[in-house]
C-alpha positions in Angstrom: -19.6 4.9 5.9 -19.3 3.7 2.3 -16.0 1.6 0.9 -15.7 3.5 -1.8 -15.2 6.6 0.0 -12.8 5.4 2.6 -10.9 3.4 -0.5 -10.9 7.3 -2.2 -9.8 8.5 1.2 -6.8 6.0 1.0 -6.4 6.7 -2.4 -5.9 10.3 -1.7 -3.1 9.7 0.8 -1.2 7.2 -1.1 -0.9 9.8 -3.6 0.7 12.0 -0.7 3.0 9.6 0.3 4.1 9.6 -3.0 4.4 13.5 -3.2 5.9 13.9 0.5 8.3 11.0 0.3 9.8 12.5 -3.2 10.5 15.8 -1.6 11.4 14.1 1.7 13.5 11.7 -0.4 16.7 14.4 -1.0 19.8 13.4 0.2 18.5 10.7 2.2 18.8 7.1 2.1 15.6 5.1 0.9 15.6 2.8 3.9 16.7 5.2 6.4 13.3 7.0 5.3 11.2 4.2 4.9 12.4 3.4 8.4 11.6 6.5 10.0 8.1 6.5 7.6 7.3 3.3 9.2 8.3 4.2 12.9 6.3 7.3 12.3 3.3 5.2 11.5 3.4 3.1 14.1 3.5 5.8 16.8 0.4 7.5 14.9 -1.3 4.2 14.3 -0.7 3.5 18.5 -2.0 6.9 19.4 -4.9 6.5 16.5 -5.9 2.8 18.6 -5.6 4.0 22.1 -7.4 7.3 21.6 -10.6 5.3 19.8 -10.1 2.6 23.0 -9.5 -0.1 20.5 -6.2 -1.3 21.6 -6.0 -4.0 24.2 -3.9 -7.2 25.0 -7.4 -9.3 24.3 -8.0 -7.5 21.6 -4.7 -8.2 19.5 -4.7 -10.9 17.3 -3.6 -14.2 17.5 -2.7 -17.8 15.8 -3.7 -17.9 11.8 -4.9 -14.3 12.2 -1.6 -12.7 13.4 0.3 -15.0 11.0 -1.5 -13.5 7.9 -1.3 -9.9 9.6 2.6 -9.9 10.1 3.1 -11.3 6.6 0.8 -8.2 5.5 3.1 -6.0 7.6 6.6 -8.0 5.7 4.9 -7.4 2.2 3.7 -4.0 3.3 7.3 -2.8 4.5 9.1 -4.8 1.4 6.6 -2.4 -1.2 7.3 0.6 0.6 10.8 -0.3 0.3 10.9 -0.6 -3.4 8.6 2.0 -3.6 11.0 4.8 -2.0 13.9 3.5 -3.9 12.0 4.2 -6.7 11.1 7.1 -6.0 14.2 8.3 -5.5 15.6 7.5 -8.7 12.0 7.6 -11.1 9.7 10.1 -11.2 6.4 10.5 -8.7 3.7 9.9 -11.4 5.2 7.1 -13.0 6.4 5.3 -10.1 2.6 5.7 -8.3 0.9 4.6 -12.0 3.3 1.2 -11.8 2.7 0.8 -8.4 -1.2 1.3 -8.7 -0.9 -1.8 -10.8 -0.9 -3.9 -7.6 -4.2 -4.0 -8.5 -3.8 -6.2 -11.4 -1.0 -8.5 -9.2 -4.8 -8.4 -6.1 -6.6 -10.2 -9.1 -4.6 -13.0 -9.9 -3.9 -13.5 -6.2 -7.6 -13.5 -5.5 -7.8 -16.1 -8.8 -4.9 -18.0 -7.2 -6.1 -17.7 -3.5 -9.1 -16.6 -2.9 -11.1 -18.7 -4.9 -12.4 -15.4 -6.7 -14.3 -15.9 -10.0 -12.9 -15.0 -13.4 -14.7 -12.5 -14.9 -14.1 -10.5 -18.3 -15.1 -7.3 -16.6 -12.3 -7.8 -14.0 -9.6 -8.9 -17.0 -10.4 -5.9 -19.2 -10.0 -4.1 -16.2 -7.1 -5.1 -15.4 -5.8 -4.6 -18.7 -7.2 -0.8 -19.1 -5.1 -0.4 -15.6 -2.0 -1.6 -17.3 -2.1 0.7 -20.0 -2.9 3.6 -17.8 0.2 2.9 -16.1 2.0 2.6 -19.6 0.9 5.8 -20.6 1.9 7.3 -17.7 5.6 6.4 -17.8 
C-alpha cells in the first residue's frame, strides 16, 4: 500500500476530527472531551491490535523506543489539547489550516534533529503552506 494514500487516508480523518470535535465541542469542556477523545482511542486502537494479533507483552516496546513513543503520546495529547480549545473558541477551517502548519514546525525539527538536508524545494514549501494557512484565517 502506498504512503501517500494512507497519509490522504489520515488526512481525511484529521479533517473529521476537526468537524466532529466542533460539533461535539458544545457545552463541553475542552479537556473533558479531549479526555474522553483519547480514552475512546485507546479502547479502538486496543481492539484495532488485538483483532489484527499484533498486540503482545514481547511485542511492546521497550528502552530508547518506548522513551521516544511516550514523548509522541505527551506531544500528541498536549496538540490535541490546544487543538480542542481552539476549536472551541476559533473556527474549524482556520484552526485545521494553522494546525496543518505542523508541517512547517516537522521541517525544522527534521533540520534540527534528524540530520535532514536543506533543500529550497522543502523551504518554498514550507512557505506556500504558511500562506495557505494565512489565507485561510
Amino acid at each position: 500500500m502506498s504512503w501517500i494514500f494512507l497519509a490522504l487516508i489520515g488526512a481525511v480523518f484529521a479533517a473529521l476530527v476537526a468537524i466532529f470535535g466542533k460539533i461535539g465541542l458544545q457545552g463541553v469542556d475542552t479537556t473533558v472531551a479531549t479526555t474522553v477523545r483519547a480514552v475512546i482511542m485507546a479502547t479502538f486502537l486496543v481492539a484495532v491490535s488485538l483483532g489484527l494479533g499484533k498486540l503482545s507483552f514481547a511485542s511492546l516496546p521497550q528502552g530508547k523506543p518506548l522513551l521516544f513513543i511516550a514523548l509522541s503520546g505527551i506531544a500528541g495529547a498536549l496538540s490535541w489539547l490546544a487543538m480542542f480549545w481552539a476549536l472551541k473558541l476559533g473556527p474549524a477551517t482556520g484552526v485545521s489550516a494553522i494546525d496543518r502548519t505542523s508541517v512547517v514546525f516537522v521541517l525544522i525539527f527534521s533540520l534540527l534533529f534528524l540530520s535532514m538536508e536543506f533543500s529550497w524545494k522543502a523551504l518554498l514549501g514550507a512557505v506556500f503552506i504558511v500562506l495557505g494557512a494565512v489565507l485561510m484565517i
